[in-house]
C-alpha positions in Angstrom: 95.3 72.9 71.1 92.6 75.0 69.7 93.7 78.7 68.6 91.6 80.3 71.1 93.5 78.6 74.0 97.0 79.6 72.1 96.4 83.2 72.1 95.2 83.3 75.6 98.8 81.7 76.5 100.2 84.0 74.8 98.4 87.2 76.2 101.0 88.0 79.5 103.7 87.9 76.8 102.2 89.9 74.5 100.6 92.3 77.7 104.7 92.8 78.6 106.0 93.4 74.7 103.8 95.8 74.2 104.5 98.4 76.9 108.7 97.2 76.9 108.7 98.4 73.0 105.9 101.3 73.4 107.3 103.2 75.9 110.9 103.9 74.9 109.9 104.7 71.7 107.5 107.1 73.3 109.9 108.6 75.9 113.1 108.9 72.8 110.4 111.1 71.1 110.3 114.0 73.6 114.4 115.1 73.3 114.0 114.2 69.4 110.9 116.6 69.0 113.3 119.1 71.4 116.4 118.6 69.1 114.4 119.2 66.1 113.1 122.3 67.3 116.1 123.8 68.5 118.1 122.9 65.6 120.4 120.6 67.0 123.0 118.5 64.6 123.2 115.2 64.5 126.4 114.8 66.1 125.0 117.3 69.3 122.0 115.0 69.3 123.5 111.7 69.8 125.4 113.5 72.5 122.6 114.4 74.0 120.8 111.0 74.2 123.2 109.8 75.7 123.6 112.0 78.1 120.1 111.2 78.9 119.7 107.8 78.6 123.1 106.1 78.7 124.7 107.5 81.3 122.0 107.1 84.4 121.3 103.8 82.9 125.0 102.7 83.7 124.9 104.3 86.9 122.0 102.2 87.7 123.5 99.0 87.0 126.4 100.1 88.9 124.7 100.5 92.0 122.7 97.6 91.9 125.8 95.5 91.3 127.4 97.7 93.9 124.4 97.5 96.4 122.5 94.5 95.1 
């Protein structure tokens, strides 16, 4: 297989890793920028991520299971 026809196999993987690992990173930035500002603790700040992130996300896979 010549190296040309392994990198176009490759491309949809690589075209769906690279948004899955930009964009969290991306979104996390906004309440880190926020928590820096605002002088928020550590402790306060993992809190608060959380709060964001962890707790709809469980939701979520609640209701779907709940749902499907």
């Amino acid at each position: 297989m010549r190296s040309s026809d392994t990198l176009r196999s490759w491309l949809p993987a690589i075209g769906v890793a690279v948004p899955l690992i930009v964009l969290p990173v991306a979104i996390l930035s906004l309440p880190l920028a926020g928590a820096e500002r605002i002088h928020l603790p550590a402790s306060a700040l993992t809190s608060w991520i959380i709060a964001l992130y962890g707790i709809p996300n469980i939701l979520g896979m609640f209701l779907s299971w709940r749902y499907r």
